[in-house]
C-alpha positions in Angstrom: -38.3 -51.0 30.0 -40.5 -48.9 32.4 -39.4 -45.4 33.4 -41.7 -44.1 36.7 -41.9 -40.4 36.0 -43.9 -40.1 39.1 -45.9 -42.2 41.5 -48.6 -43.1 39.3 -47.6 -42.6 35.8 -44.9 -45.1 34.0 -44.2 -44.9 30.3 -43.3 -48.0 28.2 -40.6 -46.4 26.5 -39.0 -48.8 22.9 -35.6 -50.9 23.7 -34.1 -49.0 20.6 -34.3 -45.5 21.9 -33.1 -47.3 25.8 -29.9 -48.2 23.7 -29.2 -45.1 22.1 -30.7 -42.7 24.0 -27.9 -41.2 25.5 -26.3 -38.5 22.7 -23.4 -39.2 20.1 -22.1 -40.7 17.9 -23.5 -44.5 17.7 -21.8 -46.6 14.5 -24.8 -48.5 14.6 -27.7 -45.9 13.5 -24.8 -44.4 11.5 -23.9 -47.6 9.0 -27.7 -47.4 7.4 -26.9 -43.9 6.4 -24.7 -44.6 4.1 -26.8 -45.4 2.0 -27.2 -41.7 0.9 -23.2 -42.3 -0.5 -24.9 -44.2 -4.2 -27.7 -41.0 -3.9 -24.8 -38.3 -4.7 -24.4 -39.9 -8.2 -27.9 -40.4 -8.9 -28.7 -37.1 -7.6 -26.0 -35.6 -10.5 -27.5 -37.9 -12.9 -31.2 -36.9 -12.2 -30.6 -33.1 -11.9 -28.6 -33.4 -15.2 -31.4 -34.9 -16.6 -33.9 -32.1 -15.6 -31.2 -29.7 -16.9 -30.6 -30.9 -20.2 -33.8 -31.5 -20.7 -34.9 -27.6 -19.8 -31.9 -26.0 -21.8 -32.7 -28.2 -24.8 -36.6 -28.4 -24.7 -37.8 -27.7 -29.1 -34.2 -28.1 -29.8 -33.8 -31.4 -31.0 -36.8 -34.6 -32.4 -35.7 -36.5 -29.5 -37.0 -33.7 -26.9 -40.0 -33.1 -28.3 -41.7 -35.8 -27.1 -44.4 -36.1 -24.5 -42.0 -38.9 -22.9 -39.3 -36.9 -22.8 -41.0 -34.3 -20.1 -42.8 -37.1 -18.1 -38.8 -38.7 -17.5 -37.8 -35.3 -16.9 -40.9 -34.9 -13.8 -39.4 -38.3 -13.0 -35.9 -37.1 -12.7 -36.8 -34.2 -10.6 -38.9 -36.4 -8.0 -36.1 -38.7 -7.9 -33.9 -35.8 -7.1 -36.5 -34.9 -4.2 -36.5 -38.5 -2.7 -32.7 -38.7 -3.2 -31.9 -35.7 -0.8 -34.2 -36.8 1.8 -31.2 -39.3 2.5 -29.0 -36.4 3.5 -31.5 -35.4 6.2 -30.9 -39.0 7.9 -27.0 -39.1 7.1 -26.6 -35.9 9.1 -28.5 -36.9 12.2 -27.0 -39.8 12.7 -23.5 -38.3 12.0 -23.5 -35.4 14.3 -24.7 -37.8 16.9 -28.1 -36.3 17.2 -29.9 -40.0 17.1 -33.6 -38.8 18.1 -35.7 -35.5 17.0 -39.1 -35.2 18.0 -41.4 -37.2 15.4 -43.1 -33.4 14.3 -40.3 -32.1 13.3 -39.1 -35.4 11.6 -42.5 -35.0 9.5 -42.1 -31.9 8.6 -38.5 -32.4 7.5 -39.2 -36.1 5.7 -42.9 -35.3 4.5 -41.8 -34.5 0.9 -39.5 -37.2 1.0 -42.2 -39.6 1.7 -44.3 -38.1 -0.8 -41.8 -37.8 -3.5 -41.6 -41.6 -3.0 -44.8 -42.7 -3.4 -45.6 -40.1 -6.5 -42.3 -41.2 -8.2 -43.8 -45.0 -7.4 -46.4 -44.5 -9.4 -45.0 -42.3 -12.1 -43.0 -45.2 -12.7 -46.2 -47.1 -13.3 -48.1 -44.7 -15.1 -45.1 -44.4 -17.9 -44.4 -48.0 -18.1 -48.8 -48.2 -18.6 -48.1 -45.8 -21.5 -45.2 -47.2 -23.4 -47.1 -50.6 -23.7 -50.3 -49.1 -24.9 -47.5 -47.3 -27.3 -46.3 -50.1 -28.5 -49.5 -52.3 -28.4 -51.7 -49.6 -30.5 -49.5 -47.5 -32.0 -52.1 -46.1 -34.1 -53.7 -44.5 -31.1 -50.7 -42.9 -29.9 -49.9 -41.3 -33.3 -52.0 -38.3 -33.1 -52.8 -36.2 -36.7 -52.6 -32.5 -37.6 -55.6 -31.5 -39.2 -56.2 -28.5 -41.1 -57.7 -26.7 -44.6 -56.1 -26.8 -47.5 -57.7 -24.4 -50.4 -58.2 -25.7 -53.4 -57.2 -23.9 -56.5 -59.8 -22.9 -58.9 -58.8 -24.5 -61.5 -58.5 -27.6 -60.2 -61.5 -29.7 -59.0 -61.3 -32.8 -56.5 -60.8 -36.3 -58.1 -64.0 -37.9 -57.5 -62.3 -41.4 -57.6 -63.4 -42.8 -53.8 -66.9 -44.4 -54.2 -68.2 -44.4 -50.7 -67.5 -40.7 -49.9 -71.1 -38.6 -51.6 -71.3 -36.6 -54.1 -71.8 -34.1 -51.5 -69.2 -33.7 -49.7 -66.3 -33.3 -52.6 -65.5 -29.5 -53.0 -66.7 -27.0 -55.3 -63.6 -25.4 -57.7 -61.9 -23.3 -55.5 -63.1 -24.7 -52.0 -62.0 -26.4 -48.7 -60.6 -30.0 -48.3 -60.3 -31.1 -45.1 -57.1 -32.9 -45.2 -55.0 -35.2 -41.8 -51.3 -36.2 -41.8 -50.0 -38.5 -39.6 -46.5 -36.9 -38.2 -44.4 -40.3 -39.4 -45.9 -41.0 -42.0 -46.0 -37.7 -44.2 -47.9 -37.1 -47.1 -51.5 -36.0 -46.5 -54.8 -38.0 -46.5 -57.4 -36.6 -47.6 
């Protein structure tokens, strides 16, 4: 539809904002918003998540793991994208309908970000598991250290390809790598 603002100006304005323009409450833009009525529970979910995994971080095996802070992240993005839902819900239900585009970027930016960087989070962990599982040697990382031998007790020179060099005096330094699962050392 074209407004004439004045004699030689007209603006091509969309039919969307012609149909709701005028203010209130319009069940039409409102229905989509309830989509932010499923977000409450994942927003408990996902902040219970983060907060479990903070209170508990060294406590227990399980959240030790690498994995366990990179779902964590995940969880607190998702908590970001979740509440940019609220933002729309409340627009549409006080029956503002419009707000100028600036101010809807600055109020939906990290929303929009959050979504695109928990997008690909979700691709860089799923990426990781299946190298995980594909080479799991690789992902298995060793402790290395010193251990001093005693002086009474000298290396067993039973391994043929290692040289005569390299076995310790009495008393010396082997270097010595243990796999975490495993146990035992290997020297």
């Amino acid at each position: 539809m074209l407004i004439p603002t004045n004699m030689n100006q007209t603006y091509l304005l969309p039919p969307i904002y012609m149909a709701f323009s005028n203010p209130g409450f319009h069940l039409e833009l409102f229905l989509p918003s309830l989509v932010m009525l499923p977000s409450i529970i994942g927003l408990f979910l996902n902040a219970s998540v983060c907060y479990i995994t903070w209170k508990y971080w060294g406590k227990y095996t399980a959240l030790k793991s690498k994995t366990c802070v990179l779902i964590a992240i995940n969880s607190f993005l998702e908590v970001l994208h979740q509440s940019g839902q609220f933002v729309f819900f409340y627009i549409t239900a006080t029956g503002i309908d419009f707000i100028p585009a600036l101010l809807a970027f600055k109020i939906e930016g990290y929303y929009v970000i959050s979504t695109y960087v928990v997008t690909f989070m979700f691709l860089t962990m799923s990426i990781d598991k299946v190298l995980a599982v594909a080479f799991p040697l690789l992902f298995e990382s060793p402790s290395v250290g010193l251990i001093k031998l005693p002086k009474e007790w000298t290396y067993p020179r039973s391994r043929g390809f290692i040289p005569e060099w390299a076995y310790p005096r009495r008393g010396g330094f082997i270097p010595v790598w243990t796999y975490p699962r495993r146990g035992g050392f290997i020297p």
